[in-house]
C-alpha positions in Angstrom: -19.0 -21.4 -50.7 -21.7 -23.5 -52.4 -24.5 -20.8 -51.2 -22.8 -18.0 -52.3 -24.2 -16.8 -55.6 -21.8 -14.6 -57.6 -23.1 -10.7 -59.1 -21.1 -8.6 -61.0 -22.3 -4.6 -61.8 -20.1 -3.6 -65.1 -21.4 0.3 -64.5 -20.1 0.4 -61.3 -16.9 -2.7 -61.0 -18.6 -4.1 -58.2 -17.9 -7.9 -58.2 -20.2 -9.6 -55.2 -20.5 -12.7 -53.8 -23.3 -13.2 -51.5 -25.6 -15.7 -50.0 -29.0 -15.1 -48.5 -28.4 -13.2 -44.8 -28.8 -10.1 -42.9 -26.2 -7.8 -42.8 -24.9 -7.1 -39.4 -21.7 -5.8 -40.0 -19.0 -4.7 -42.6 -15.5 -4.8 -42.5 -13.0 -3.6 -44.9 -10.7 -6.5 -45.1 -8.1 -4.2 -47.9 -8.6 -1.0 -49.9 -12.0 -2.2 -52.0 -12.4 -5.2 -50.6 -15.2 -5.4 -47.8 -16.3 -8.4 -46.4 -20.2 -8.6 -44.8 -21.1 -10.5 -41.8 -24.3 -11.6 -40.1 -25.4 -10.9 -36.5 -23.5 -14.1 -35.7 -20.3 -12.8 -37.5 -20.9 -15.7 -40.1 -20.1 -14.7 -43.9 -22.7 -13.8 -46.1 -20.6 -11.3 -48.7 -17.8 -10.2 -50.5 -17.7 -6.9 -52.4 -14.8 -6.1 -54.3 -14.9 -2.7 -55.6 -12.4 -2.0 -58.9 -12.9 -5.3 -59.7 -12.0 -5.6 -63.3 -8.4 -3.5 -62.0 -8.1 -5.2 -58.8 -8.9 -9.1 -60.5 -6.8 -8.6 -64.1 -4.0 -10.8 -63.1 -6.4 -13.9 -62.5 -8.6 -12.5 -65.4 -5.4 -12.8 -67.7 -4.6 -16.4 -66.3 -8.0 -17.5 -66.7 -8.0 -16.2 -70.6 -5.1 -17.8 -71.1 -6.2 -21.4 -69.6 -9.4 -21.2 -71.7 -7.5 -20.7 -74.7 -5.7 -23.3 -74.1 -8.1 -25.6 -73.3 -10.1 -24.3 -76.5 -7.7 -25.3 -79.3 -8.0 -28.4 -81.2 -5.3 -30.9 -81.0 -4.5 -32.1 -84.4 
């Protein structure tokens, strides 16, 4: 996963991950989550649509963890 470079569209709740590739085929993996493959049915992107709806469980954890982490130990 070290190529994949992560986008996200706010407008839209697109999160993305992608890597450089051509497109051969898409597959819905889940409702609003679509997976991209090359011609060689290698990875090269992850769409998930809804993102900020679909995510908010790991976006609460995460928030939590950096709060955490953020306060000063006396």
């Amino acid at each position: 996963m070290k190529d994949f470079k992560v986008f996200y569209d706010e407008q839209e709740d697109i999160l993305y991950l992608a890597k450089e590739g051509e497109e051969g085929e898409c597959i819905e993996v889940s409702p609003g989550v679509n997976i991209e493959l090359d011609s060689s049915g290698k990875l090269i992107g992850v769409e998930i649509f809804n993102a900020s709806n679909l995510l908010k469980d790991a976006i609460q954890l995460m928030q939590k963890r950096l709060q955490a982490n953020s306060q000063v130990i006396p």
